[in-house]
C-alpha positions in Angstrom: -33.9 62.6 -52.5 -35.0 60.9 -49.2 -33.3 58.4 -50.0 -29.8 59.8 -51.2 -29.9 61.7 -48.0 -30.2 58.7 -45.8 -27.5 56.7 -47.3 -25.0 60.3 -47.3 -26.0 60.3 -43.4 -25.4 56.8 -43.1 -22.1 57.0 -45.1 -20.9 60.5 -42.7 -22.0 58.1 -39.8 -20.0 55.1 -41.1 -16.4 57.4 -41.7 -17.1 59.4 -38.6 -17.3 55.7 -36.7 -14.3 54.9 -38.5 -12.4 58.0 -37.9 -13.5 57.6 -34.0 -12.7 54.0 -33.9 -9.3 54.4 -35.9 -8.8 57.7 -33.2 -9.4 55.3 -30.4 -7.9 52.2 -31.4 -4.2 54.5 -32.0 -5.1 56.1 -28.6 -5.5 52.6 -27.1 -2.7 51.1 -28.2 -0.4 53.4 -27.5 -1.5 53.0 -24.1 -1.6 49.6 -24.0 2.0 50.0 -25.7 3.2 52.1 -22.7 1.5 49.4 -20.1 3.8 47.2 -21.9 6.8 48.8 -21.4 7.0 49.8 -17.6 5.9 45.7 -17.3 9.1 45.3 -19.2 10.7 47.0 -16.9 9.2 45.9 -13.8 10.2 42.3 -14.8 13.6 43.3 -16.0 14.0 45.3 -12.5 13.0 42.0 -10.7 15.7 39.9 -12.5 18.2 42.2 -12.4 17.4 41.8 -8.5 17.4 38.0 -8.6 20.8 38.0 -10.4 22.3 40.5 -7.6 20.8 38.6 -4.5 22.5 35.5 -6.5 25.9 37.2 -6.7 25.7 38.2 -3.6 25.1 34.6 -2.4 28.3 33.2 -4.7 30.5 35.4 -3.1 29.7 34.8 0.7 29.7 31.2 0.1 33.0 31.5 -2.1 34.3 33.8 1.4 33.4 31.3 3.7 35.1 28.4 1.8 38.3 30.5 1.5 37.2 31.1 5.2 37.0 27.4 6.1 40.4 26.5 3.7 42.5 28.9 5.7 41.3 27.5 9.4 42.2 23.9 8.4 45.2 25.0 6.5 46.3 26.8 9.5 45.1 23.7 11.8 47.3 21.8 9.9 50.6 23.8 9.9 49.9 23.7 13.6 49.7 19.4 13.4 52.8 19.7 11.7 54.8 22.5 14.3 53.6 19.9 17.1 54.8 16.8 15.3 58.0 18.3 14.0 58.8 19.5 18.1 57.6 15.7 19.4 60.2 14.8 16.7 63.1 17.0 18.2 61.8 16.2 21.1 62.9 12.6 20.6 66.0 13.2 19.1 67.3 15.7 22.4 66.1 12.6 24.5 67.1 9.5 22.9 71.4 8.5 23.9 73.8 10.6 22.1 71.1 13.4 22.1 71.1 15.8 18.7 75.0 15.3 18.7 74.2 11.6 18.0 72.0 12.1 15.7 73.5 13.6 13.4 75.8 12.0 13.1 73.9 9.1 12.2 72.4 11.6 9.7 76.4 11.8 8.1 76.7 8.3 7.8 73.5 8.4 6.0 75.0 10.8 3.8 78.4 9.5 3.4 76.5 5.8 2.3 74.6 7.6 -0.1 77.6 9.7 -2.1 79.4 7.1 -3.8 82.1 8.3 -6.0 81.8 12.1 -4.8 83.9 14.2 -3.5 83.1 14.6 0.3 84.6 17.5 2.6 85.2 16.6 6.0 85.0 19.3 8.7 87.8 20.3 11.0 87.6 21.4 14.4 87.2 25.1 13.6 83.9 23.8 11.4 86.1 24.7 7.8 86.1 22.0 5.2 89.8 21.1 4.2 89.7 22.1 0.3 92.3 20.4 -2.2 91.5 23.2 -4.8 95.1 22.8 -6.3 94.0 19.1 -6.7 91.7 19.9 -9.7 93.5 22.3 -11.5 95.4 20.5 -14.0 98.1 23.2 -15.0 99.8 22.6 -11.4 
């Protein structure tokens, strides 16, 4: 009987072990399960940062080129005010002043619209139409 009761001991021993590893290996886990997550969520956390502090960046960079664009675009229409007055500039100085001008700026005109009809202005500024010169009923 000795030795039935040693091996029964043995074999309580052996599932009590089990029970209390089984116990503490589902205990374990679950923490190690739980460590797991809130690391999950601490590196989530930090990219979700990251990818904010890299927005961020993309737009001030994307507002100081629209920045930059609109100071030179500006400079420029400037350039162009200041070379379209050196231009008039020019023309109100140079013989026959604007008057002269344009009219050189007619005979362009006239040179250029071959076979059109061209209206002359009168002294009052009023094109002489010949409107009864197109209808063909009259």
């Amino acid at each position: 009987m000795g030795h039935t009761s040693d091996s029964l001991v043995r074999v309580g021993l052996a599932l009590i072990l089990l029970i209390v590893v089984l116990v503490g290996g589902g205990l374990g886990s679950c923490a190690a399960y739980n460590g797991l997550r809130v690391w999950n969520a601490q590196v989530a956390g930090e990219a979700q940062l990251a990818q904010a502090t890299q927005n961020r960046r993309i737009a001030v960079l994307e507002a100081q080129a629209a920045l930059d664009s609109a100071k030179l675009k500006a400079a420029a229409e400037v350039e162009r005010a200041k070379g379209l007055a050196e231009a008039n500039r020019i023309v109100a100085d140079s013989p026959g002043g604007p008057e002269g001008y344009l009219r050189y700026l007619y005979i362009q005109n006239l040179e250029q619209s071959r076979g059109q009809i061209i209206y002359v202005p009168t002294e009052g500024g009023l094109p002489i139409l010949e409107a009864g010169r197109l209808n063909p009923s009259n």
